[in-house]
N, C-alpha and C positions, 0 to 999 in steps of 0.2 A: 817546260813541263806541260803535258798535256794527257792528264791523266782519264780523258773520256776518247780519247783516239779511237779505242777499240770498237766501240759502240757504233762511233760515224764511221769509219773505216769498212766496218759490217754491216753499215744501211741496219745500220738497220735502227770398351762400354762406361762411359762417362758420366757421370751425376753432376748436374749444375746446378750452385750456389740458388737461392731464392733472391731475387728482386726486393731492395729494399725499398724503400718510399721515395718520392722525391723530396729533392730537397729546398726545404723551406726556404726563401727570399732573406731573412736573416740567417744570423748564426746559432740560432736556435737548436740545431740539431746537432751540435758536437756538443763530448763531452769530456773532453778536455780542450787547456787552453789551447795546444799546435793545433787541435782540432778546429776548436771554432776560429783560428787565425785563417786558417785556410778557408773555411766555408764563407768567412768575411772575404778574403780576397776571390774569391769565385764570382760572391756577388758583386762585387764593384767589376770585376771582368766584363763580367756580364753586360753592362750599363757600358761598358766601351765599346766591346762588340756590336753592342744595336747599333752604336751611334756610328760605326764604320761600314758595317757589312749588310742593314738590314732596311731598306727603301723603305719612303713613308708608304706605300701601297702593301706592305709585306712581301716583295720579290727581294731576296737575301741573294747578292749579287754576286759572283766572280768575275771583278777583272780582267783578272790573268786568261780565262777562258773567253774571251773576245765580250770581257763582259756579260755572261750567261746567265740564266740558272738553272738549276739540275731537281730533278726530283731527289737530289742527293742533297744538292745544299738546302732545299724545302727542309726535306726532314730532318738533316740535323740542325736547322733553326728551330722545328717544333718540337722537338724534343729537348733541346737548349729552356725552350720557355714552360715546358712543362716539368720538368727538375729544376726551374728557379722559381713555380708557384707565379710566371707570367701572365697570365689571362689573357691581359689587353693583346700582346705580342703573340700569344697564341694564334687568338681568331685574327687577328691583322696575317699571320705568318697561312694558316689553314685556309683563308678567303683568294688571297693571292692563288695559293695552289689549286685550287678547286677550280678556279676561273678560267685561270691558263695550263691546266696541266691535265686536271682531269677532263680529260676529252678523247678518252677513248669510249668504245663499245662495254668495256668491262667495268670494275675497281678500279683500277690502275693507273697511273700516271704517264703521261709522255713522258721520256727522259730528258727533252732539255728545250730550252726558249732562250730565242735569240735575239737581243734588241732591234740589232740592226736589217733585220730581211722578212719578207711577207713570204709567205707565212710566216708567223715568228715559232710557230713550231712545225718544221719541215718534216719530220720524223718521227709515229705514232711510235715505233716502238719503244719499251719501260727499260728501265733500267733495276732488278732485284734487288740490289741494296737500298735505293730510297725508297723501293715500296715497302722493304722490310723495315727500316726506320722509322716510317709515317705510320705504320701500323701500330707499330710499338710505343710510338711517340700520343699515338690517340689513347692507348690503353693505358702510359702515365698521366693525361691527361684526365685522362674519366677518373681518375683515383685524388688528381691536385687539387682538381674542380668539381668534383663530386656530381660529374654531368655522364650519365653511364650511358649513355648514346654516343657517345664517341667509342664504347668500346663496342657496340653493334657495327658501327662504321667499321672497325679493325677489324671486327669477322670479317664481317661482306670482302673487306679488303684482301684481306688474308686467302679468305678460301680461292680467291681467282689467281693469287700469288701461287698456293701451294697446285693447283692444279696447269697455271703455265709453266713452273718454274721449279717444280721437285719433282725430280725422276729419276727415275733406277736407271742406274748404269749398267752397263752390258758385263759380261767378264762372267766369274765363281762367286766372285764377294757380292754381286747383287746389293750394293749398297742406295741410298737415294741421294743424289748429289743436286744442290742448288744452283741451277745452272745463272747465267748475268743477264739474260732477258729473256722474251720469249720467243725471240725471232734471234738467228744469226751466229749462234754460237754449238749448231752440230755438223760435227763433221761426222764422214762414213769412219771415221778414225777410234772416233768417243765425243766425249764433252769437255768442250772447252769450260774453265772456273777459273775463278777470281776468289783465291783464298780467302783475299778479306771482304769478299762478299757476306763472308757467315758469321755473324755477331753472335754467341751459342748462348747470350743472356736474352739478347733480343727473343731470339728462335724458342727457348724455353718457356718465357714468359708470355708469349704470344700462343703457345699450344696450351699453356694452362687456363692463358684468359679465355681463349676460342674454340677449346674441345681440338682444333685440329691437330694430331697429335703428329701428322708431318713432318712437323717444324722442329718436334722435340728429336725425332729421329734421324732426322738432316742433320739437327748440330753435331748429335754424334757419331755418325758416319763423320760428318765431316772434321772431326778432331783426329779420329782417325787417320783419315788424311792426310792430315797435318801434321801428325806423329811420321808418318812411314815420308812425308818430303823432307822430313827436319832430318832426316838419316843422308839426304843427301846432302845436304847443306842447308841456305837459308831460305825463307819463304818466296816462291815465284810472285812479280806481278799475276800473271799468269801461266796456265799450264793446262792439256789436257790430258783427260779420263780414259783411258781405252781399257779393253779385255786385258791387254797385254801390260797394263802398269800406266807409268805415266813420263810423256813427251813433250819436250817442248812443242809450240805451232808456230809453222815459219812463217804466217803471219803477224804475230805479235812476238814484242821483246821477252826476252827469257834471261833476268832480271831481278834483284829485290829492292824495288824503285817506293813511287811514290805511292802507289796502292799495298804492295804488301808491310808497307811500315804499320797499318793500320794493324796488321793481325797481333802481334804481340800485345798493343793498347788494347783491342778486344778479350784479350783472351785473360788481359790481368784485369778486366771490368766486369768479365764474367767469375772470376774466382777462379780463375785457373793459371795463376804466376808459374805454376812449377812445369807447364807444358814446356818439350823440348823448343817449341818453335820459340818462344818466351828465353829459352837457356842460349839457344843460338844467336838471337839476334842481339843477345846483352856482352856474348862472347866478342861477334864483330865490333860493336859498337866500342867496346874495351880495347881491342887490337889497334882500331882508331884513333881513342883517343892516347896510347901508350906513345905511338908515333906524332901525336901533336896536330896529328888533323884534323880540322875543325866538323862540326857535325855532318857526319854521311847522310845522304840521301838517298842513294842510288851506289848500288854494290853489286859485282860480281856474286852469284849463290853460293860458287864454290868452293872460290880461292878468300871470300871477303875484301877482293881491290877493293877501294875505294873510286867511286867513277863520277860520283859527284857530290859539292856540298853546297851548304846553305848557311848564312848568316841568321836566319830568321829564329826569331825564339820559341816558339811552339813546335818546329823539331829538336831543339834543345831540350826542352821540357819532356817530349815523347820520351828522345832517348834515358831521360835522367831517368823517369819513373821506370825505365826499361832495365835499367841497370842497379837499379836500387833494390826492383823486388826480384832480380836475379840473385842479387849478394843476397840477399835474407838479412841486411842489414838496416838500422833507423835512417833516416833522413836521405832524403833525395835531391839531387842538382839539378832542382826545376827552376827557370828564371822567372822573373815575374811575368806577367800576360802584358803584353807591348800589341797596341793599336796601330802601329806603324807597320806592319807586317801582313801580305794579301791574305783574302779568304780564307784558305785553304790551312796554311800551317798554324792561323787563328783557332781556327774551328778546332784543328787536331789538338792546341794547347787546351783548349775548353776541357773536351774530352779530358784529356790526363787529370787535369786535377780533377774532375769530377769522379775519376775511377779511381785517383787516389784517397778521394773523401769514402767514396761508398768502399770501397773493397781491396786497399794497402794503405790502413792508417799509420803505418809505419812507417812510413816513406813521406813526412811532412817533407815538405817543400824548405829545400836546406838556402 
């Protein structure tokens, strides 16, 4: 797996749900018993997760990435600690990143630091989902901790985000697509994207914290999107934007791997379960499991092969909640949160329940 290939490899009309608050460190905030069962096991997750994935200096590591970190795994640890009401893990997680990341000329963060080689970060340019993360993760911040200079930090953040990294695409639709950094990803063709670049809670809430109303406008151009790729099948890792529609690029895989697993989890965290890209991926994932294959990873878009799986439980848990708020049925086949499983499908198991706590209480964790 190596789901930042593309990054190094290249050097280089919708209404969305409101944000609710984060969530308290107890179970305090549910209000029934599945409810607060769940918000309890969130937080004991939680307290497993530090204790795997998050250095005593705040550098929140990936192994499986030669050992790295990402302004991707930065911010979904600060946004981890700020929906658990973490403080201490916050500024541990936020000091770390400021140190070794922010060290560009702008807002922005380098996209990745590498233990082993000097520099340890060879490559200034960002990556647009951790900075959209970090942004978003300061403004639940300023709300957990009641320190609203964290959400001055997520403008400043923000407006260098939407001015490298939301642009109108060429073609009749004239829409604004959020491209994956700011260096590397145009061609004379269109714009290369990363579907699950666009988190449409993040991007909402971050235009109503900061006036930039960019943001609100990207997520729904880009549901959009998402709607007219779901017609072809399943969501791409990638794909590009041209005048003429949309094509694969033969340099990157054409795919619905380890990045576009993320769009469906986004899309049922922003209040949007009933999106096709959400019906599709619960379709495959059902086709899968009817023949007895163990959890997909990596699938064909068109046909739904199956091209690769995983034992680990936090893609287990994706798919459950995936498939649960597709049925429109209670209870969901989420396994429990297992520390023995790398960064990566941990982090994505976080996520799920936390999207099942805020926004498919029906879908408790069966």
């Amino acid at each position: 797996m190596n789901r930042r290939h593309a990054l190094g490899a290249l050097a280089c009309a919708v209404t969305l749900p409101r944000l609710t608050t984060p969530l308290p460190a107890a179970a305090q905030s549910a209000e029934t018993q599945p409810a607060s069962s769940a918000a309890q096991a969130l937080t004991e997750a939680w307290g497993l997760w530090k204790g795997s994935y998050l250095a005593d200096d705040g550098r929140v590591v990936d192994e499986l990435q030669e050992g790295a970190s990402h302004s991707e795994s930065q911010s979904y640890g600060l946004l981890l600690a700020a929906t658990l009401r973490d403080e201490a893990a916050f500024d541990l997680i936020d000091s770390w990143t400021l140190r070794n990341l922010g060290i560009r000329d702008d807002r922005l963060l380098a996209w990745r630091w590498l233990p082993d080689v000097m520099p340890h970060v060879p490559d200034l340019n960002n990556a647009s989902d951790g900075d959209l993360f970090y942004a978003w993760a300061l403004i639940r911040g300023a709300e957990a901790f009641d320190r609203p200079q964290l959400k001055e930090r997520a403008a400043a953040m923000a407006r260098d985000l939407a001015a490298s990294c939301v642009l109108e695409s060429d073609g009749a639709a004239r829409r604004l697509v959020f491209v994956p950094a700011a260096d590397g990803f145009a061609r004379e063709s269109g714009n290369v994207i990363n579907p699950s670049y666009y988190m449409p809670r993040a991007m909402e809430d971050i235009a109503e914290a900061t006036g930039i109303s960019a943001f609100a406008a990207a997520a729904r151009d880009g549901m959009s999107i998402m709607s007219e790729l779901s017609v072809q099948g399943l969501m791409p890792d990638w794909i590009t934007l041209g005048p003429e529609g949309f094509f694969p690029d033969p340099e990157l895989p054409d795919r619905n791997g380890y990045d576009a697993m993320r769009v469906p989890l986004f899309l049922i965290w922003s209040g949007l379960g009933n999106h096709p890209a959400v019906r599709r991926q619960a379709e495959a994932l059902g086709m899968a499991a009817a023949a007895q294959v163990p959890t997909p990873v990596v699938m064909n878009r068109m046909t739904y092969a199956v091209q690769e799986t995983s034992e680990n439980p936090g893609y287990a848990a994706l798919g459950g909640l995936v498939s649960c708020v597709a049925s429109g049925l209670n209870g969901a086949a989420m396994p429990r949160f297992a520390a023995d499983q790398p960064y990566y499908p941990a982090t994505l198991h976080m996520f799920a329940m936390i999207a099942q706590i805020e926004a498919s209480p029906s879908c408790v964790p069966i």
